[in-house]
C-alpha angles and dihedrals in degrees: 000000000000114000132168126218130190109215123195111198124201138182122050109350120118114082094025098083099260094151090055102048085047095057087055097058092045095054076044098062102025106253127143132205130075144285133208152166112257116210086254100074087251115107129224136217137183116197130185126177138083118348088235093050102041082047088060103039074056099069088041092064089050086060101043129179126313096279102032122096105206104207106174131005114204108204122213127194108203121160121266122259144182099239091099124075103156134007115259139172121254126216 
């Protein structure tokens, strides 16, 4: 079952190379979608694959990359689309 989930990311994650370490766990666990920095210093990211692998690129944004300290994730359940057919970074 496909499903599609909106994460906001805070704490310290913008300039430590949050984006990027995203878009390899997303390439690790096979979501698609995008991530990107919002003017506010939290990240967000849009997966879409399979419940069990966007499940698991989740916890791996609770963990982030060496540098970054994740403080809060926001789920958001959105309905899944085919707009998406790889995962990229936003600027």
């Amino acid at each position: 079952m496909v499903v599609a989930r909106k994460f906001i990311i805070s704490g310290l994650v913008q300039g430590v190379g949050y984006r990027f370490f995203t878009q390899r766990a997303a390439a690790r666990h096979q979501v698609r979608g995008y991530v990107k920095n919002l003017a506010d210093g939290r990240v967000e990211a849009l997966a879409q694959g399979g419940e069990k692998s966007v499940e698991n690129f989740k916890h791996d944004l609770t963990a982030g990359p060496r540098f970054s300290n994740v403080k809060h994730i926001e789920e958001i359940v959105v309905e899944p689309s085919g707009w998406y057919s790889s995962f990229r970074v936003e600027r």
